[in-house]
C-alpha positions in Angstrom: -2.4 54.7 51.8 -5.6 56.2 51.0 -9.0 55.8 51.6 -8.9 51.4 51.2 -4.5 48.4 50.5 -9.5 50.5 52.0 -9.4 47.6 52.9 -5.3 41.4 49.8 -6.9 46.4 48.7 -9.5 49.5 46.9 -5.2 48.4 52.4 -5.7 47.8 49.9 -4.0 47.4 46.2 -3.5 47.7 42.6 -3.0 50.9 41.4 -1.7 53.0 43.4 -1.7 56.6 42.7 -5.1 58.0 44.5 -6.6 56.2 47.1 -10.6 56.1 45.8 -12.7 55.8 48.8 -16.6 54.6 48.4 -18.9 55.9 50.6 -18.9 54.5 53.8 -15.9 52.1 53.0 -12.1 52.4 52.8 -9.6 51.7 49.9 -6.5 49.3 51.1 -3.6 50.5 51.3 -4.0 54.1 51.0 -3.6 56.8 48.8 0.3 56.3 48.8 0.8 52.1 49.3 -2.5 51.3 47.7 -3.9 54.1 45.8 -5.8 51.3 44.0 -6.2 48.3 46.5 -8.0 45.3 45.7 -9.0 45.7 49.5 -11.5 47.3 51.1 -12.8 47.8 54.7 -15.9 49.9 56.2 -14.5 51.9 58.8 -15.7 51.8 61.9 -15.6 54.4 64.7 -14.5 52.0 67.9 -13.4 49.1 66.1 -14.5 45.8 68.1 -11.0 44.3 68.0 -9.6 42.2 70.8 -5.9 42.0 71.6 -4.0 39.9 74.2 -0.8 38.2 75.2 0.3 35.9 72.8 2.2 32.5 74.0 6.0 33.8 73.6 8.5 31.6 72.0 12.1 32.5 71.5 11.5 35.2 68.7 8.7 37.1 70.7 10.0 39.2 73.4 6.8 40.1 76.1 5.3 43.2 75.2 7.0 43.6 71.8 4.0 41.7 69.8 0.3 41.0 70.6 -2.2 39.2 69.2 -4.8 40.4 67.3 -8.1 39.3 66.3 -10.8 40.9 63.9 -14.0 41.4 64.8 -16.1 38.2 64.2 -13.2 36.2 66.4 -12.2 34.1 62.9 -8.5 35.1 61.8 -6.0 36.3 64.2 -2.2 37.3 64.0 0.8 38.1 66.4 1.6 41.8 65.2 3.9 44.2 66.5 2.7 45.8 69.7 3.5 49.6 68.3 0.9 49.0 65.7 -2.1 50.0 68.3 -4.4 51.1 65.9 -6.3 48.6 65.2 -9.6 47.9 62.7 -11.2 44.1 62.6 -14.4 45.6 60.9 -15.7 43.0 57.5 -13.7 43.6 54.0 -15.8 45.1 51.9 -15.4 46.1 48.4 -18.3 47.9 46.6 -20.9 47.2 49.0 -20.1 43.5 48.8 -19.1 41.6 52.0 -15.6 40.3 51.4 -14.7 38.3 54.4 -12.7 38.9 57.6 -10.0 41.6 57.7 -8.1 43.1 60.2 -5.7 46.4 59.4 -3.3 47.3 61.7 -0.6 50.2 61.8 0.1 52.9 64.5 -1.8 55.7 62.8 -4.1 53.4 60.3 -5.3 56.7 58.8 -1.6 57.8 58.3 -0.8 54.6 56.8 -3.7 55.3 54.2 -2.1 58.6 53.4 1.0 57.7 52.8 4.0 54.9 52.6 5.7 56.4 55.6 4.0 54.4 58.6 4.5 51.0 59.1 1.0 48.5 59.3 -0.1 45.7 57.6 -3.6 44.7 56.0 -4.5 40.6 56.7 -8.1 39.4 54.5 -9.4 36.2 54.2 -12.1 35.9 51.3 -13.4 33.1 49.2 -13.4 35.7 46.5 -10.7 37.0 43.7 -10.1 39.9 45.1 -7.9 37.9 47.6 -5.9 36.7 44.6 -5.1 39.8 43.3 -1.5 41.0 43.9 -2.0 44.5 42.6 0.2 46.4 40.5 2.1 49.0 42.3 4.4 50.3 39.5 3.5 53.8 39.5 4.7 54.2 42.5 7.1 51.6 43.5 10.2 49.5 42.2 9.7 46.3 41.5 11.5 43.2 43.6 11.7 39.8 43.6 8.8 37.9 43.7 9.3 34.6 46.0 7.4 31.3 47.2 6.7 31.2 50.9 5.3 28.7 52.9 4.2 28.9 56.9 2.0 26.3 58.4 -1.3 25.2 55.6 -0.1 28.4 54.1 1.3 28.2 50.9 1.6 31.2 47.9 3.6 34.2 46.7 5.4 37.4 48.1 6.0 40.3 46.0 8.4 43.0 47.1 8.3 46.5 46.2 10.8 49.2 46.9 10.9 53.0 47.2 7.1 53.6 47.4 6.1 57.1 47.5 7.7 60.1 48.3 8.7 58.3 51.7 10.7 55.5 50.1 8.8 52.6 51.9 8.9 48.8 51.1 5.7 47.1 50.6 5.9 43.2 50.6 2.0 41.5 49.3 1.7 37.9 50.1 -1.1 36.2 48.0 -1.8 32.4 48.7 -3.9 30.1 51.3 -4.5 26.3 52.4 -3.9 23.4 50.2 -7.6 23.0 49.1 -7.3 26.6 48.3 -11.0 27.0 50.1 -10.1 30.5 50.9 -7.2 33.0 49.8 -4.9 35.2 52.6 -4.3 38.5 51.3 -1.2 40.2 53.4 -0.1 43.7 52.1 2.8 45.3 54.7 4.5 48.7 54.5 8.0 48.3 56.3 10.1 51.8 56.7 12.9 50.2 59.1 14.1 47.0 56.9 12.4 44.3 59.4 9.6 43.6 56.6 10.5 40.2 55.8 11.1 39.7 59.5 7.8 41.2 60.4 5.5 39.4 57.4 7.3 36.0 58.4 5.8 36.5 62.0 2.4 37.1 60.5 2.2 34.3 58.4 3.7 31.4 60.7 1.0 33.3 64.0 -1.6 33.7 61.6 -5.3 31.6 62.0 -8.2 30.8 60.8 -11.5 29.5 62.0 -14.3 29.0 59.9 
């Protein structure tokens, strides 16, 4: 991933060939996943983000997932308990306040580098740059694109195949509440096949608070 699909990314997503990093801010999903990300995130030395316990159900074994919540306390999401390294700093792109993000991976700057390591970016925005897909052609094969629906959450999943010299899959979800107030961008590297297991657990855990 490089430096931002820095940050639904510039963590985060649609070119992907060179990460570009701004000063000061990150470009989604790095230079592999995202070399051009609609998402970006300023990166923040000791990220404030808080994790805990979620409620289990019959899919969550204890200690396999935790919940995660970015910094200003207003989205959360039950993520795989491996991805430790965790960033809830604001989405910005070009100096311009995006809305809450949190990126999530066990090496996030690994995940930037390349399509290798497993993570996921999750922004909320009232902006375009929510909407956007991305276009990872260059260096991924494209898959199906599908309708999902978890919760209020309703939009799009595109899959990708064989990103990068690593071979990773890269699923971007693109959609939001019925009122479409807001737009949830969800970009997800997957290198062991549970992707659509894994992006399926984000979307039905995930919340909101505005």
């Amino acid at each position: 991933m490089a430096a931002l699909l820095a940050a639904l990314v510039g963590l985060v997503l649609i070119s992907i060939a060179a990460v570009q990093l701004a000063s000061g801010d990150s470009t989604g999903i790095a230079a592999s996943p995202t070399s051009i990300s609609v998402a970006s995130t300023t990166t923040a030395a000791e990220p404030a983000v808080s994790t805990s316990s979620p409620t289990f159900g019959a899919d969550f074994a204890p200690g396999a997932v935790v919940l995660v919540t970015d910094d200003s306390g207003s989205i959360s999401a039950i993520l795989p308990a491996e991805w430790a390294d965790v960033s809830g700093v604001e989405w910005v792109v070009d100096n311009n306040r995006v809305g809450p993000s949190i990126t999530a991976a066990p090496d996030i700057d690994a995940w930037y580098a390349s399509w290798g390591t497993p993570g996921v970016f999750v922004g909320v925005s009232t902006s375009s740059l929510a909407q956007e897909p991305g276009d990872f052609s260059g260096v991924c094969s494209l898959g199906e694109l599908e309708e999902r629906s978890a919760g209020v959450l309703a939009g799009t999943v595109q899959a990708w195949s064989d990103c990068g010299a690593e071979g990773g899959d890269f699923y971007v979800f693109v959609g939001g509440p019925p009122d479409s107030s807001w737009s949830l961008l969800v970009q997800l590297v997957d290198v062991d096949g549970n992707g659509p297991a894994t992006l399926d657990q984000i979307l039905t855990t995930f919340s909101y608070e505005i």
